[in-house]
N, C-alpha and C positions, 0 to 999 in steps of 0.2 A: 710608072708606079702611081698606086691611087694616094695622093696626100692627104684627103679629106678636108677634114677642117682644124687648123692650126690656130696658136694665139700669140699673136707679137709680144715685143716684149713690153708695149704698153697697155697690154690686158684687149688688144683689140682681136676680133675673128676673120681670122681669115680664112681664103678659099683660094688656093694657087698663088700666096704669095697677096691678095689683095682684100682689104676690109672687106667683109662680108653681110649681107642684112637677106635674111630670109623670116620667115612667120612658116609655121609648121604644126600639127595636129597630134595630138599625146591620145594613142591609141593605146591604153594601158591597160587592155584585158585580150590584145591582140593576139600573141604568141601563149597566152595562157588558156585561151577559148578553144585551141588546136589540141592540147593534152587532154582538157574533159568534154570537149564534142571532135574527133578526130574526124567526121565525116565532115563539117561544116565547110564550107565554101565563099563565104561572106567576105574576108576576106580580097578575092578575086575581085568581088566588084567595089570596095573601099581602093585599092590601090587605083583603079581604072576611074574612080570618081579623083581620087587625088591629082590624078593627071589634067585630067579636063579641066579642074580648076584651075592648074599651075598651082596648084602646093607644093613646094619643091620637097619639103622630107617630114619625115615620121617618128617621132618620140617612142621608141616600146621598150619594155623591160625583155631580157634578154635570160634571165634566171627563173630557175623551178622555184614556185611557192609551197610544197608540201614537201613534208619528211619524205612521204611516199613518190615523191619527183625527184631531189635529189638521190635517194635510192635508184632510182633507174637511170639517173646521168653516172654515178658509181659502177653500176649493174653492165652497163651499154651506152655507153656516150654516143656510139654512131646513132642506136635510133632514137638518141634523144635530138643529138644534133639533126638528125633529119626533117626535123620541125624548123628549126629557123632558117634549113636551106631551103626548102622551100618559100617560105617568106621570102627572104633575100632574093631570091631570084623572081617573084613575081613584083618586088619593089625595083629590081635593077630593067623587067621590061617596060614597066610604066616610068621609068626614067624618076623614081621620086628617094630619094635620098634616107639612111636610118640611122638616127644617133640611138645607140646601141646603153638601154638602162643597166648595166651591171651589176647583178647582186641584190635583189628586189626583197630578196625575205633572208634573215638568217635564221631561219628555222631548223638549217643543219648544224647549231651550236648546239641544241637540245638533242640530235639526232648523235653526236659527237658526246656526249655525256658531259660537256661544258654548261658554264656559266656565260653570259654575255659580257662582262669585261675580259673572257680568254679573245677576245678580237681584235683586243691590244696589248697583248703579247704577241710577240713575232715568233716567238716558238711552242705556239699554241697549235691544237689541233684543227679548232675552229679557222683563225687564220690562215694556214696553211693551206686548209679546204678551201678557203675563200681564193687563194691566189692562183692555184691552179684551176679553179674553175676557170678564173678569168685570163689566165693563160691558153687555156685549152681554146677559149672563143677566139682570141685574139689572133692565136698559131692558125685555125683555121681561118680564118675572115679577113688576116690582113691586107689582103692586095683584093678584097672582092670591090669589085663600081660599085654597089651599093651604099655600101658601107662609108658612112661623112664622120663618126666619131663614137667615143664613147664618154658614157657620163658614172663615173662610180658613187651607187649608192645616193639617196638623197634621204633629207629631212630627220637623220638619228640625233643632229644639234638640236630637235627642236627639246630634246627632253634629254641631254646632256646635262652632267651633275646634278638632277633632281631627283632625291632619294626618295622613293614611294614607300609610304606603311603599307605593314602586309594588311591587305585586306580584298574579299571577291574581286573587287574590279580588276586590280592589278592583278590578281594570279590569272586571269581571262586574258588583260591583254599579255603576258609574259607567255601563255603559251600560243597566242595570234601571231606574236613578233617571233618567240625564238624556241617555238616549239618545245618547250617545255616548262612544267610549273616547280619548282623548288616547295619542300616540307618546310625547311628552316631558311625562311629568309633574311639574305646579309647583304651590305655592302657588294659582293659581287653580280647580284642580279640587275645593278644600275651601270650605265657607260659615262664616263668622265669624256669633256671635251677632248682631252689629249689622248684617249684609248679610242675615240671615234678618230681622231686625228689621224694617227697610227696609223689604225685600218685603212682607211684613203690612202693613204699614201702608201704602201706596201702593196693594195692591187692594183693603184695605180704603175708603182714599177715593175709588177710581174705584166701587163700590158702594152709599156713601152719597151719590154723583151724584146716582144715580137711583133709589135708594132709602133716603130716609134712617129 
């Protein structure tokens, strides 16, 4: 069985049971540069450079960023999933390891007719979509070699409990982050610490489903 990377229970990393220290490269337009240039092949020679170096693994996000992506993992998840098996497999012959970003855009809250506080509620539609996405990765990928871990979600703390007046900018980023712009803006278009809390930890347990 592939263990990956574990964490004691004094917050250390392991690898097989033993502290772990690696340094690795956040390739974070990687798997996303394959859905809007499908020919591109770059790729290929990034994992075959990582090797040479001994860079042992790879940071990427692992989620569609547009309404119009999530649609198609809805639509046909095998040929969306067909994208990162590829990856995966040209990172398991170059021997370089991928911690797996999960959940890079929730752009399908807007795509859902949600607000972004429905992402901490557990019987939201939005969340619900969030756990099976990350179910659906996890069911396929969890005994793949390449595969060192996964990281859910980053940086939504950093504008946790800060309530923004409506105004251009915010409605710009509100539809950048969650794909969609609200007429009447309320309380529910900001995330509280404990509704980002939530979210974490809810994809995190549809993950250790099926891979623990």
């Amino acid at each position: 069985m592939n263990v990956g990377i574990t964490v004691d229970e004094n917050g250390t990393f392991c690898m097989n049971g033993k502290p772990f220290y690696a340094y690795g490269v956040n390739a974070y337009t990687l798997i996303w540069d394959q859905w809007t240039k499908p020919g591109d092949t770059g790729y290929i020679e990034g994992f075959a450079m990582l090797q040479k170096y001994n860079i042992p693994f790879v940071r990427l996000p692992l989620s569609c960023i547009t309404i119009e992506q999530f649609r198609a993992y809805e639509e046909n998840p095998e040929t969306y999933f067909s994208v990162l098996d590829k990856i995966f497999a040209e990172a398991e012959k170059n021997k370089v390891g991928v911690v797996g970003y999960i959940v890079a855009s929730f752009r399908f809250v807007g795509m859902l007719g949600e607000r972004p506080a429905a992402l901490g509620d557990v019987n939201s539609k939005s969340l619900k979509f969030a756990k099976k996405f990350a179910a659906d990765i996890a069911k396929r990928y969890a005994n793949h070699p390449a595969v060192w871990g996964y990281e859910v979600i980053t940086e939504p703390n950093h504008y946790a409990d800060i309530y923004y007046e409506e105004s251009p900018r915010r409605k710009e980023y509100m539809k950048q982050v969650f794909g969609s712009v609200s007429e009447a803006h309320n309380g529910f278009d900001s995330m509280t610490f404990d509704e980002i809390t939530t979210c974490k930890r809810e994809i995190a347990k549809s993950i250790r489903e099926h891979d623990p």
